[in-house]
N, C-alpha and C positions, 0 to 999 in steps of 0.2 A: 801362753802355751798352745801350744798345737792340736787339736779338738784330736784329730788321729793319733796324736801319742799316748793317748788312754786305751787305745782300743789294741787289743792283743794283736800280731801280728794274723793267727790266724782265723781271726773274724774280718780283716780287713777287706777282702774280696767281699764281703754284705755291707758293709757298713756303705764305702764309698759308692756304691749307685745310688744308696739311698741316700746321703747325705748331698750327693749333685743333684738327683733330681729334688730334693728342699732348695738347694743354692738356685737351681735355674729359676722353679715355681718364686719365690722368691725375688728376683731379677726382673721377670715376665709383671708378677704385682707391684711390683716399685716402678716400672716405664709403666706400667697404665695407670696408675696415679698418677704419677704426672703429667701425662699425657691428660689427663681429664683438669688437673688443675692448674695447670702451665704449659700448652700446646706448644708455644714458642720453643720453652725449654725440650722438650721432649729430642729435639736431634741431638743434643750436645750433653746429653744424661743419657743416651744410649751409646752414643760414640765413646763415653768417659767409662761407662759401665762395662761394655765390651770390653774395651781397650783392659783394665784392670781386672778382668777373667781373664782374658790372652796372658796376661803379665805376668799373673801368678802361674798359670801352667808351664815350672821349672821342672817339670818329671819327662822320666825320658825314657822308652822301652830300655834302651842300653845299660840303664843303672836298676834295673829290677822295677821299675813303677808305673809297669804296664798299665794295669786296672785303672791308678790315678791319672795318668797322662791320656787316656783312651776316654775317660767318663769327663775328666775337663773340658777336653776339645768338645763331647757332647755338648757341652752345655756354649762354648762358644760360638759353636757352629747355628746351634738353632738361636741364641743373640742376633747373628747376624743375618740369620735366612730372615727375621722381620725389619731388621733396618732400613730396608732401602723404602717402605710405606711411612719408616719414622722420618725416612731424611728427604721424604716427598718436598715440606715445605721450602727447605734450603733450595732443592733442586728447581722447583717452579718459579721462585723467587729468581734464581741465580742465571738462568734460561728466559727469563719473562723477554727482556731488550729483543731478543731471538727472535724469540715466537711471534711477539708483536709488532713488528718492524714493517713498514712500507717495503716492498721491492723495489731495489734498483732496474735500470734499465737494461743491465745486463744479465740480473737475477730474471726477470720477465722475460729477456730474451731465451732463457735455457728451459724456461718451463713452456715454453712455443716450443 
């Protein structure tokens, strides 16, 4: 059952930012756990965690679920405003060949 279908229609505008901002808080202390116990894990436990907060955000202004669809995206948005320091190691990894590569003779010639 649906934790919001206990809650009267007209407490619903209280309930739902408090209950997002528990689900983000939440969210935020589960990547830094893992983060502390499983650094590796950490990109693909925030990609999977994100991704399953976007998923569920099925509310939509146009069907009445303003409040819910607007405090979801909160909590998705700021998921992702920290991801790209969680998916640092994929990126440095995935870029190393790059970064670390001798210049050719023609890469040399362009930075003359």
């Amino acid at each position: 059952m649906n934790a919001f279908e206990k809650v009267r229609w007209e407490q619903a505008y209280l309930e739902i930012p408090k209950r997002m901002t528990a689900l983000q808080a939440q969210a935020e202390a589960l990547l830094a756990k893992i983060a502390e116990a499983s650094p590796g894990a950490l990109a693909r436990a925030a990609a999977y965690l994100t991704g399953v907060v976007a998923v569920k955000n099925v509310f939509t202004p146009l069907e009445g679920q303003d409040d819910m669809h607007k405090h979801m995206t909160v909590v998705v948005n700021a998921l992702n405003g920290s991801n790209e320091g969680r998916f640092m190691q994929y990126l440095a990894k995935g870029f190393e060949a790059i970064r670390t590569r001798e210049p050719d003779d023609l890469a040399r010639w362009r930075m003359g």
